[in-house]
OpenMM code with the backbone's topology and positions (N, CA, C; nanometers):
from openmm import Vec3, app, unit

residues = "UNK UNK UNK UNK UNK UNK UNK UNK UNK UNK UNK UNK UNK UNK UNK UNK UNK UNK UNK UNK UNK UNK UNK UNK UNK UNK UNK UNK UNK UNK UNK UNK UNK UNK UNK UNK UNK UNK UNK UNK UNK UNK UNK UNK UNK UNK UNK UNK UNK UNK UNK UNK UNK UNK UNK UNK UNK UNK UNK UNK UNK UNK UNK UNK UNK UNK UNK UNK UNK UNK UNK UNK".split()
positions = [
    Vec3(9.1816, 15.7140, 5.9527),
    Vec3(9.3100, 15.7030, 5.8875),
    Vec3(9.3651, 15.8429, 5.8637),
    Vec3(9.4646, 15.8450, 5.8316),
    Vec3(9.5155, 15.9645, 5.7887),
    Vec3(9.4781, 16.0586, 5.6475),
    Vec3(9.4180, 15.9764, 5.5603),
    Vec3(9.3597, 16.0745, 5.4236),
    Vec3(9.2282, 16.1427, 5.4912),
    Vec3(9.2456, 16.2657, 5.4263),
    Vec3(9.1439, 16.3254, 5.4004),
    Vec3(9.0444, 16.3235, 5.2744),
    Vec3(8.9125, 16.2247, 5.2496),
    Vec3(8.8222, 16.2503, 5.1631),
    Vec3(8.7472, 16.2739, 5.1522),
    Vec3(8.7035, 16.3841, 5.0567),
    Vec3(8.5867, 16.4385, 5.0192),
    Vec3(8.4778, 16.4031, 4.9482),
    Vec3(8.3266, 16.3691, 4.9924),
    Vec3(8.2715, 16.3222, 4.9581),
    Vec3(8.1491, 16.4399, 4.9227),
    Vec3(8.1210, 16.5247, 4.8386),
    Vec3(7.9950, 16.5950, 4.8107),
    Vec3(7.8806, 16.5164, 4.7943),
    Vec3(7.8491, 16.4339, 4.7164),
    Vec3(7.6814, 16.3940, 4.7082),
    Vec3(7.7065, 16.3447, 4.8406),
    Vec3(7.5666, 16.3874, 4.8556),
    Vec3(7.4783, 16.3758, 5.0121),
    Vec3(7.4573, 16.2198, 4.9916),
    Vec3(7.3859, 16.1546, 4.9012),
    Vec3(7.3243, 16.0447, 4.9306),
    Vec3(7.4591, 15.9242, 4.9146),
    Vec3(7.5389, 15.9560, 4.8762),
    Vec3(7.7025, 15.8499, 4.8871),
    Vec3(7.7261, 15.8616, 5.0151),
    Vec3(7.7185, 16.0056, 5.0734),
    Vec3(7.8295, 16.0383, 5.2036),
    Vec3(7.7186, 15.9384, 5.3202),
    Vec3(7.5881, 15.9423, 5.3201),
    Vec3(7.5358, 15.8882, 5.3912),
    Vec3(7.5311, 15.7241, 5.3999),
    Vec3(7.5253, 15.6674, 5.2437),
    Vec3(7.5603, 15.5022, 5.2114),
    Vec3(7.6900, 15.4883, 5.3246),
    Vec3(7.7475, 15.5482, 5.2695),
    Vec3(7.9393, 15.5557, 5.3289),
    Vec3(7.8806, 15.5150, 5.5138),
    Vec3(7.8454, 15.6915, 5.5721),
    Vec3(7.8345, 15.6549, 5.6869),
    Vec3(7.7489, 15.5343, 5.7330),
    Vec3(7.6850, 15.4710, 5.6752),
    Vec3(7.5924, 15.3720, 5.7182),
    Vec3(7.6908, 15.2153, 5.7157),
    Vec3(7.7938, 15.2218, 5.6419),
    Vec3(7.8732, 15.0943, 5.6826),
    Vec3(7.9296, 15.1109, 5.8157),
    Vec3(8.0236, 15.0376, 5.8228),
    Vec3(8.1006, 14.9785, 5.9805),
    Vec3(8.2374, 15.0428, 5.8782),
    Vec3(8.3311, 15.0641, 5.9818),
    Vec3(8.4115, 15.1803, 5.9627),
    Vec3(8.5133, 15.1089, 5.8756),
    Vec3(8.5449, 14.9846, 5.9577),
    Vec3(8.6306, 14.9272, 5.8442),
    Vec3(8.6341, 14.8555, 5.7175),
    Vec3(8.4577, 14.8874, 5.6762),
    Vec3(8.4569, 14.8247, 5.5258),
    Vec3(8.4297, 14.9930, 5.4795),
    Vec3(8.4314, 15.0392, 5.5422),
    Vec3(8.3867, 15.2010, 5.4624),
    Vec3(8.5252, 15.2285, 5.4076),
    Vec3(8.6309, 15.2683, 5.5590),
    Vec3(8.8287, 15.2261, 5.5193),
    Vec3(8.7968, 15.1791, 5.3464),
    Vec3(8.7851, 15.0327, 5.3015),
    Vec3(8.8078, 14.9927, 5.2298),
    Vec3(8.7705, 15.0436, 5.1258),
    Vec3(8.6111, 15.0653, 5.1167),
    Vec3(8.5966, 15.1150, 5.0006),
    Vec3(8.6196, 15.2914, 4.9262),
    Vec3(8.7121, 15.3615, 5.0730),
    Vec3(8.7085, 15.5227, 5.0249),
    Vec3(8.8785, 15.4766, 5.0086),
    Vec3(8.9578, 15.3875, 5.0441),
    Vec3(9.0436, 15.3584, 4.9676),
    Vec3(9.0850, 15.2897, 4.8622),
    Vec3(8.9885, 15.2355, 4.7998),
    Vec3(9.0127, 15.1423, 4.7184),
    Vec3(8.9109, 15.2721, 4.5460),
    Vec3(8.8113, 15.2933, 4.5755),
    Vec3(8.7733, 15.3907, 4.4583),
    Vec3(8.7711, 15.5533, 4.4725),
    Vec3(8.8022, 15.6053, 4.6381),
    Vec3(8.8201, 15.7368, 4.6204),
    Vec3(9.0433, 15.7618, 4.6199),
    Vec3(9.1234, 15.6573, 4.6401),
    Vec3(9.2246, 15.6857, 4.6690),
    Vec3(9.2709, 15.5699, 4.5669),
    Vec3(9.1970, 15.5022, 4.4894),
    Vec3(9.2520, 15.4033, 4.3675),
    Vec3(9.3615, 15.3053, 4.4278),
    Vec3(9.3522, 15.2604, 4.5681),
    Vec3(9.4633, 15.1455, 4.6072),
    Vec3(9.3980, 15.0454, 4.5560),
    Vec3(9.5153, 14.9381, 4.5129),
    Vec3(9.4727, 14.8267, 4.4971),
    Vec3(9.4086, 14.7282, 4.5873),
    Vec3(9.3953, 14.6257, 4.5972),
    Vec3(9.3317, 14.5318, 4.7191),
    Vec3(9.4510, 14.4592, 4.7772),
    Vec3(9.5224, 14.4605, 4.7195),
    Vec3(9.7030, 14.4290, 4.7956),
    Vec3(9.7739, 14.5264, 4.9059),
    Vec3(9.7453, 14.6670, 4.8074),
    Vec3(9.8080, 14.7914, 4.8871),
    Vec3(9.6785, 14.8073, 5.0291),
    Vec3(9.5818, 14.7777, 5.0260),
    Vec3(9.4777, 14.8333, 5.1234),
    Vec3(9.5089, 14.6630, 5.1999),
    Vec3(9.5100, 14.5576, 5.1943),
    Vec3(9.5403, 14.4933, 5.3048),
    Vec3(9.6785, 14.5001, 5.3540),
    Vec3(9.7817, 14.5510, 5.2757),
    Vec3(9.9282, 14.5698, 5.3385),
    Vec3(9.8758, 14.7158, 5.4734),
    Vec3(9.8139, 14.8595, 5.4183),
    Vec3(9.7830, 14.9233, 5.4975),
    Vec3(9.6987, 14.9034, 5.6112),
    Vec3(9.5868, 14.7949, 5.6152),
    Vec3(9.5095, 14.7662, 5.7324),
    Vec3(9.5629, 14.6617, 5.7465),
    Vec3(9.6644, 14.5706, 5.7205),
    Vec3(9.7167, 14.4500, 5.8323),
    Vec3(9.5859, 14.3657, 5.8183),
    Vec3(9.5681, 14.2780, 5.7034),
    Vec3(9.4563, 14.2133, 5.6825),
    Vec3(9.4652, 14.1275, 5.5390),
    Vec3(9.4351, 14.0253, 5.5301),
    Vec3(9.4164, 13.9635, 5.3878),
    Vec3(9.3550, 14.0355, 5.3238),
    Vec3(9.4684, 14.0186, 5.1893),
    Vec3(9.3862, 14.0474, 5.0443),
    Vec3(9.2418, 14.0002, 5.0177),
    Vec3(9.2027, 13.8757, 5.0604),
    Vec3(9.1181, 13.8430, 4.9940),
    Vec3(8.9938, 13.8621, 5.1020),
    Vec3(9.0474, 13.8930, 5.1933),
    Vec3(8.9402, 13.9653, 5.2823),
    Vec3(8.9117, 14.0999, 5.2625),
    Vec3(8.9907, 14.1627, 5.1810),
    Vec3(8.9988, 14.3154, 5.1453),
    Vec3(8.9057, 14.3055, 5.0326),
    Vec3(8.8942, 14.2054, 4.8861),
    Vec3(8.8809, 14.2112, 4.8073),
    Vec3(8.6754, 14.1415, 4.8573),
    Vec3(8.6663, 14.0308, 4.9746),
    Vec3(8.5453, 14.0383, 5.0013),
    Vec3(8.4558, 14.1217, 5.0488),
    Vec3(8.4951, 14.2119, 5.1543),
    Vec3(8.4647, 14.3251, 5.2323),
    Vec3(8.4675, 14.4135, 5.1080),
    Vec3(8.5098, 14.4006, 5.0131),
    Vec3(8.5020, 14.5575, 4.9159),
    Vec3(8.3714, 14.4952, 4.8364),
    Vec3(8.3533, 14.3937, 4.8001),
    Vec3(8.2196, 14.3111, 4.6848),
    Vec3(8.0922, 14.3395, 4.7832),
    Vec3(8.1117, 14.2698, 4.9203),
    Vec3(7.9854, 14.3054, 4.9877),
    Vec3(7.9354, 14.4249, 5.0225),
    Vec3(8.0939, 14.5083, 5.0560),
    Vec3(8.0183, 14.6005, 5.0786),
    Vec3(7.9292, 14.7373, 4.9816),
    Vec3(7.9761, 14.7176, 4.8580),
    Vec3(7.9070, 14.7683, 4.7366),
    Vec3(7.7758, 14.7544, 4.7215),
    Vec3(7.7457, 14.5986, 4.7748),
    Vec3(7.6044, 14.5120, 4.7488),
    Vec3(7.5381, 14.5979, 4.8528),
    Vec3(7.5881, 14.6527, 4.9689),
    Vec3(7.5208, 14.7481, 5.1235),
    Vec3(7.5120, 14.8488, 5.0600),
    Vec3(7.6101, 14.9392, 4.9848),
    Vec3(7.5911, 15.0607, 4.9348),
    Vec3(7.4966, 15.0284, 4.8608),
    Vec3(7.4779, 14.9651, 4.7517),
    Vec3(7.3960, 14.9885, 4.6470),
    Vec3(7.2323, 14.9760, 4.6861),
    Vec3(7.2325, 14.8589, 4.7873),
    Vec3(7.0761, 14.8480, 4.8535),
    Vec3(7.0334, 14.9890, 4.9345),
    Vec3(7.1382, 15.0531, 4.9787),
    Vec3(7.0774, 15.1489, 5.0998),
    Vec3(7.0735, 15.2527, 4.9656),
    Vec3(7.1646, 15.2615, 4.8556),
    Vec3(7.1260, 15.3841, 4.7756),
    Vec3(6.9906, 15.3416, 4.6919),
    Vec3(6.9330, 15.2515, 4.6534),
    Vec3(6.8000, 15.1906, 4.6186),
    Vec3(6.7086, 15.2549, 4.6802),
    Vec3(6.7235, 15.1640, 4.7980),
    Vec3(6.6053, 15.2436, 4.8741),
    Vec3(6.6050, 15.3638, 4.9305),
    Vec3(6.7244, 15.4840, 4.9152),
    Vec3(6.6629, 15.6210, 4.8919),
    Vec3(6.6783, 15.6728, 4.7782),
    Vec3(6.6636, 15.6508, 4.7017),
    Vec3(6.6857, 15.7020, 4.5512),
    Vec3(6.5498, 15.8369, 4.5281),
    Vec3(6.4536, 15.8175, 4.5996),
    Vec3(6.3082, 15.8613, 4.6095),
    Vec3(6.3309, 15.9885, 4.6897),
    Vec3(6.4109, 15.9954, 4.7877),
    Vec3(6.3997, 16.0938, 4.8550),
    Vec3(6.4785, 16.2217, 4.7840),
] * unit.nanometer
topology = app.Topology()
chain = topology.addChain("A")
for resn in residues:
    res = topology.addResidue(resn, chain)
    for name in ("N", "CA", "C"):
        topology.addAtom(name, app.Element.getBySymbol(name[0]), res)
């Protein structure tokens, strides 16, 4: 997309890269760029409520892959 975001912690930037590009989209626009789940399916041409599922699951991916490196 066109924003540029910055992500410093190492172990986020890697959760991040480990999704599929367009639930990653969602979630570096929705808590690093504060769009709503209306404004981010008007910008990707996609249901809200597919915006608003893809953002729940994909938290549940972040949060498991940051689990299991929390150690390293």
């Amino acid at each position: 997309m066109e924003y540029d975001v910055s992500v410093t912690d190492e172990l986020i930037a890697e959760a991040l890269n480990a999704l599929p590009a367009d639930r990653r989209d969602i979630i570096l626009l929705a808590y690093f760029l504060n769009m709503s789940d209306r404004e981010i399916a008007e910008r990707l041409n996609i249901v809200r409520r597919t915006v608003a599922y893809r953002r729940a699951s994909s938290l549940q991916e972040l949060k498991k892959f940051m689990e299991g490196n929390a150690d390293e």
